[in-house]
N, C-alpha and C positions, 0 to 999 in steps of 0.2 A: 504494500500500500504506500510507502516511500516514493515522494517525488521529490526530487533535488534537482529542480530544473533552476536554471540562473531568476524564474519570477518567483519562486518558491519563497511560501512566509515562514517564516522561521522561528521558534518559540524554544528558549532556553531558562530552566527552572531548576534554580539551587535548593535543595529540599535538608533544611537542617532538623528538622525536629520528628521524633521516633515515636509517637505515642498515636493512640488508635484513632484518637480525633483528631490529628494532624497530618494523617497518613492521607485523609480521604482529599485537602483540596489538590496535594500535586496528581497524584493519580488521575480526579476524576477531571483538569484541566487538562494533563495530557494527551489523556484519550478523546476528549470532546474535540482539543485543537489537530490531534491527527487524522481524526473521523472527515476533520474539513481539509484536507489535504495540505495541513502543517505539519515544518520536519521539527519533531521535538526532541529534545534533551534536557533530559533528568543528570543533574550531578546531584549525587548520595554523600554527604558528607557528616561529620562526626555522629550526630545521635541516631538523623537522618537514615543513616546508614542500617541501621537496624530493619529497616522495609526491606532489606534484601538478602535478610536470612531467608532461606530457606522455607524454614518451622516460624510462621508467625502468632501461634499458640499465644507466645509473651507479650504482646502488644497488650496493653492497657490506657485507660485516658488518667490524665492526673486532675485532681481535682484541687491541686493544690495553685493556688493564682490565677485561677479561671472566674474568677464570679459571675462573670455571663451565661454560665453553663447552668441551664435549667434542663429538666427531664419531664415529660408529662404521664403524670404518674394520678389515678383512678381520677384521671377530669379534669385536672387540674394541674399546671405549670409547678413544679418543685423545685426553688432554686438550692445552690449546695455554696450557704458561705465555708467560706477560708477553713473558720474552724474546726467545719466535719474532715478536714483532711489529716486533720491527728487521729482520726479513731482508725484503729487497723482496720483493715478489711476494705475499706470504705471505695477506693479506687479501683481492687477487683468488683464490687459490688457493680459500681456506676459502670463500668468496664463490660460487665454483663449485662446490665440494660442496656448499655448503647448497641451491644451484638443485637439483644432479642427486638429492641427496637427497630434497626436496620432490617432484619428479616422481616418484620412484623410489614416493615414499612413496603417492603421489595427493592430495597439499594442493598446495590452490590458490595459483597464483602471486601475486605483488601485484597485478600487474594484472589479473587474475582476480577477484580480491578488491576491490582497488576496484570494478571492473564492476560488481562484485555490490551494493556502498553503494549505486552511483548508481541503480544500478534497483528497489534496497528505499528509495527515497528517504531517505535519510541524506542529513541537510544538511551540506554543507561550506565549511566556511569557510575562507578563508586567510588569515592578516592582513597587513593593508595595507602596516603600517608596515615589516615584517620584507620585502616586496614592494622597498618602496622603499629601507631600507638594503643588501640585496646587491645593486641595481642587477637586479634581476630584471623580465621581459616578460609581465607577463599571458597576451601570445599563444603564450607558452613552458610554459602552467601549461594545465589540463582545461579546458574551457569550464564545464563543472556547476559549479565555484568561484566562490562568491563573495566577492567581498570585505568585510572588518571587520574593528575592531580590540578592543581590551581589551574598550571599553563592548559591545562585538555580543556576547563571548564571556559577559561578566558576565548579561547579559540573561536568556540561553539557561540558563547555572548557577543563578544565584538561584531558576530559574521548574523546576529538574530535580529529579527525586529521585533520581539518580544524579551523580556527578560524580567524573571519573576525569582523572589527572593521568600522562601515558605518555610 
């Protein structure tokens, strides 16, 4: 589905953050801009990087500095202050509403949604360096990854006319 004709629009997206409610906007921008015949790039960098294990079982949302985040829960809107984020459990909890949620609602899982990059060819990158400081296994991360670091992501942004920072 990749076109890289010299009119081709181009959309490049730095994806720093690993948690399950931040997973959903680069994915589901990817996919929506390659669907329209944009060449996109995903650079994976430090937390970010986590979207590209493998096993996305550990994905969680934090609810810790979100106060935006409301859940609707028997009719009504429940928002989660600050506080609730010291009681253990509370992060898997919200973490599992947001799955049953998503199904409930019919939006695609993450790994659904990635599927869907790798098969609208959406490049992905993870970088290297972020690889080697948490002591992380390539053979632990999607095979469709590849590797680079700053200069691979600079490359892709200078040459976009899109560029998104998530």
């Amino acid at each position: 589905m990749s076109n890289s004709g010299e009119n081709t629009k181009k959309m490049s997206i730095i994806v720093t953050k690993g948690t399950l409610d931040w997973a959903y906007p680069p994915f589901i921008l990817a996919t929506t801009a390659a669907s329209m015949d944009v060449d996109v790039t995903l650079f994976f960098t430090f937390y970010g990087l986590q979207l590209l294990k493998k096993d996305l079982s550990h994905l969680q949302i934090s609810t810790l500095g979100n106060p935006a985040m409301e859940m609707p829960i028997m009719g009504m809107h429940m928002t989660m202050p600050n506080i609730v984020s010291a009681i253990p459990g509370v992060d898997a909890i919200a973490s599992s509403m947001m799955r049953n949620l998503t199904k409930k609602k019919g939006v695609a899982s993450i790994p659904e949604l990635r599927d869907m990059a790798v098969e609208c060819d959406v490049k992905i990158i993870g970088c290297q360096m972020t690889l080697d400081l948490f002591e992380w296994n390539k053979d632990d991360m999607i095979p469709e990854m590849e590797l680079g670091g700053a200069a691979t992501f600079m490359e892709k942004a200078l040459d976009s006319d899109v560029n998104l920072y998530i």
